[in-house]
C-alpha positions, 0 to 999 in steps of 0.5 A: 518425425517424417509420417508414412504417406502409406498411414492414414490420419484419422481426422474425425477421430482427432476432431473429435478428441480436440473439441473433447478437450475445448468442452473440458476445458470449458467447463467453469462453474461459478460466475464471470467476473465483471466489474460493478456498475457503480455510479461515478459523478461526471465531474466534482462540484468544486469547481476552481482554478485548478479545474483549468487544463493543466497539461499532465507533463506539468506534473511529476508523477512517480516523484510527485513531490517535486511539484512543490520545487523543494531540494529539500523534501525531494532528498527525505522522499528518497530516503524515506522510500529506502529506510521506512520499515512499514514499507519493508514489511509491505514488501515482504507481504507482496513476496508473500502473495506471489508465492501463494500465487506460485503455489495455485498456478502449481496444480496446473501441473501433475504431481512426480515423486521419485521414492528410492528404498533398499531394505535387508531382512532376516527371516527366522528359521522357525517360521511356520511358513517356510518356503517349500523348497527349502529344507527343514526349517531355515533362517534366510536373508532377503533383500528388497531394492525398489526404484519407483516414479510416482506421477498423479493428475487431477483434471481441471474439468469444472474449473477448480485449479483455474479459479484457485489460480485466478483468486491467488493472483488477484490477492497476489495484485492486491497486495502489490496495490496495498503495498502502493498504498502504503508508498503513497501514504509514506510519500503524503505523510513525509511531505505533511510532516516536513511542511509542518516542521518548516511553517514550525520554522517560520513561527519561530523566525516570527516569535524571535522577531516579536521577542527583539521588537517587544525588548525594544517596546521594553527598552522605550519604557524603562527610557520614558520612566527614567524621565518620568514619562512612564509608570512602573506598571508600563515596565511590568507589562512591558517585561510579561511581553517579553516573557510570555513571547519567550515561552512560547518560543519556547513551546513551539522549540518543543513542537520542532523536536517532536516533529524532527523525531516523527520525521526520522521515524518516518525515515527509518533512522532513530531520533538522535541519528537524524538531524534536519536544519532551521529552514523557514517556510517560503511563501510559495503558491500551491502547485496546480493539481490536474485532478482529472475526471471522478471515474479516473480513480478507478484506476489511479488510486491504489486502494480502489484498485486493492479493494477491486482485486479482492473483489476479484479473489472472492468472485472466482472462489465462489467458483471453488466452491461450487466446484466440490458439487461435481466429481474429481477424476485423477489419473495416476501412474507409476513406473520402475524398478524393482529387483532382490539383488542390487546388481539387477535392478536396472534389468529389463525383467525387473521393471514395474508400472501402473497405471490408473483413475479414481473418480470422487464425487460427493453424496452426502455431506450433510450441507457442507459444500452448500454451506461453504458456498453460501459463506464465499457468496456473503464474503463477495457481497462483504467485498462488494460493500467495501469497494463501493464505500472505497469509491465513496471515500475517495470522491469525498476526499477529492471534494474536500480537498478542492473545497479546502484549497479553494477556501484556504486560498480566500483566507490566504488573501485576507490573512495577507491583508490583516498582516499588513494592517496589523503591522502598520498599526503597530508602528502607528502606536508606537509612533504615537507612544513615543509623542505621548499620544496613547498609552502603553496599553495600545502598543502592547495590544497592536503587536499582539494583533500583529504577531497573532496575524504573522502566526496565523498566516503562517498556519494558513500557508502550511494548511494550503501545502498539506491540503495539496498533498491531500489532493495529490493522495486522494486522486492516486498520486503518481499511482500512473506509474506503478508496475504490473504484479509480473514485475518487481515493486517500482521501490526496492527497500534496502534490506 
């Protein structure tokens, strides 16, 4: 629109109207968030070779579980991510959330109803209030078409929409942050489960080859007593060996299945819809976990991040409700048509409006409002707790994790070592069983000693890999990555 040179601008009256609006604007009960000032240590006291600089390319991080170099695992993640019902129901809280958050930002906005009537209405003849122009008592019809547009405005003066809206996102970012919680969690569990099947593999790999050398200890006997070298005594230890290694491969066979099915369920598949193949575990070292500095976890791990963004939430409805003290001020309009024959409801003479406010402003409530805002108050603190007790747990889980790998790789080393000196006491014992140096006895406890030790490392060797995973989940695993609450989840469960 071009302005007419001959028209003045009245520029103290719009000065005056837009710093109308920034006072308005401004005007925001309640507090400013900030973040608490809690005490972060400037570094973890476990100190280690994985305290070395590790460049962060070194390590996968959205798909941190490559880091272990297993196809195998790598294949289950994935389909874990795409199948897990947990996962699924995290998924729809987040749509959930988003749409609460959809719903406060709508306030923002003025209200529009469109409301169409048509009516027809006899009137009696007999009325008492006949119209004057009609004579004598007449029935008659009336007609009525209405065609109304409704609008209404409440005015954010004190801050209520804004903060509704700021709490609604905040719990909207929550969600999306539980929801990488569960991921994170789904993705550790996955990994500690399949380990746990592989070193499950590995002891069975162990307990056939004690079943194979036990026989052959068996073998000997029967050999020696047919020449009158052994007792029937030797020949019934010799048999129980045999046995009890049976049983217990037996036992741990039982273990693989309940591990198999924990794992399908984990894949959302049912037990006898998923199958894995007898892999033993390989004799790997522990990936090195560049762990970063403790105040890092602020913004790594997911769950430190929800318990914030909750916290969040609660400081701006203490705003909400320090907002109900002050007046609410809504405008109201109205505009259209309304007309007794349908062909002239559209005429200009047939057009209705209105317009209007209404101020509220409470007097007495008997507490209320004072009370509410007491209540949103406690909740914060309540929340302020839980964030600060988060933080706690995740250094303590990062320490034990570090102290864990650094103990657990000492008792890898000395496990190692009993291993080999177990097996070359067996083989000494049976060396010296066969010249007629010892008695059955010593050969019987040389390799029990020695497959307690293959066990045993074993077990080390699985707790190093589910203790790293430990690590992984207590510094946030690939939590770097994760998406803003505007766009989607970085998995899109498969419906």
């Amino acid at each position: 629109m071009i302005r007419n040179p001959s028209r003045p601008i009245h520029r103290p009256k719009l000065r005056i109207a837009a710093l109308s609006c920034v006072v308005l604007a401004s005007c925001t009960v309640g507090p400013e968030y900030k973040r608490p000032a809690e005490p972060v240590p400037q570094a973890f006291k476990e100190q280690g070779p994985w305290r070395e600089a590790v460049p962060q390319d070194a390590v996968a991080k959205g798909s941190w579980w490559e880091v272990f170099g297993d196809p195998g695992l790598n294949e289950i993640e994935q389909k874990a991510r795409a199948g897990n019902l947990q996962l699924k129901q995290a998924q729809a809280r987040v749509e959930q959330a988003r749409a609460v958050a959809g719903i406060a930002d709508s306030y923002f906005y003025p209200t529009i109803d469109l409301s169409v009537n048509a009516a027809r209405a006899g009137v009696s003849g007999n009325r008492p209030d006949q119209p004057s122009k009609l004579p004598g008592n007449v029935a008659y019809v009336t007609n009525a078409y209405r065609v109304p547009l409704y609008a209404s405005y409440e005015l954010d003066i004190w801050g209520k929409v804004r903060n509704q809206s700021k709490a609604a996102t905040a719990r909207a970012e929550a969600s999306l942050a539980q929801y990488y919680t569960i991921l994170l969690t789904l993705e550790g569990e996955v990994a500690r489960v399949y380990f746990l099947l592989r070193a499950n593999d590995a002891e069975l790999v162990i307990l056939k080859g004690g079943i194979a050398s036990r026989e052959r200890a068996l073998e000997l006997v029967l050999a020696r007593q047919r020449g009158g070298l052994a007792s029937k005594l030797d020949v019934l230890r010799a048999q129980t060996e045999v046995a009890t290694t049976q049983a217990e491969y037996e036992g741990t066979t039982r273990r693989r299945a309940d591990l198999e099915n924990a794992l399908a369920v984990l894949l959302g598949q049912t037990p006898e819809a998923f199958s894995l193949a007898m892999q033993a575990i390989a004799p790997i070292v522990p990936p090195r976990v560049p762990i970063g500095l403790p105040s890092d976890l602020l913004e790594r791990r997911p769950d430190v991040a929800e318990a914030e963004r909750l916290l969040i939430a609660r400081n701006a409805e203490i705003g909400v409700a320090k907002a109900a003290y002050f007046p609410s001020i809504k405008l109201i309009g109205g505009i259209g048509y309304e007309s007794n024959e349908l062909q002239t409801l559209l005429n200009r003479d047939s057009m209705i409006w209105a317009l209007g406010a209404s101020l509220a402003q409470p007097v007495f409530d008997g507490g209320r409002i004072s009370a509410n805002v007491q209540r949103v108050e406690a909740a914060y603190k309540e929340n302020l707790a839980a964030y600060q007790e988060r933080l706690l747990v995740a250094f303590g889980e990062v320490e034990s994790a570090l102290a864990g790998l650094r103990i657990l790789q000492l008792q890898a080393e000395a496990q190692a070592r009993a291993v080999d000196s177990a097996e070359e006491a067996t083989r000494l014992a049976t060396v010296r069983y066969k010249s007629g140096l010892v008695e059955f006895l010593d050969v019987l406890d040389a390799q029990r000693t020695s497959l307690q030790a293959q066990r045993q490392l074993v077990l080390v060797q699985s707790q190093q890999l589910t203790t790293t995973i430990g690590l992984i989940k207590a510094i946030g695993g690939g939590w770097e990555e994760r998406v803003p609450l505007t766009s989607k989840p970085a998995v899109q469960p498969s419906s």
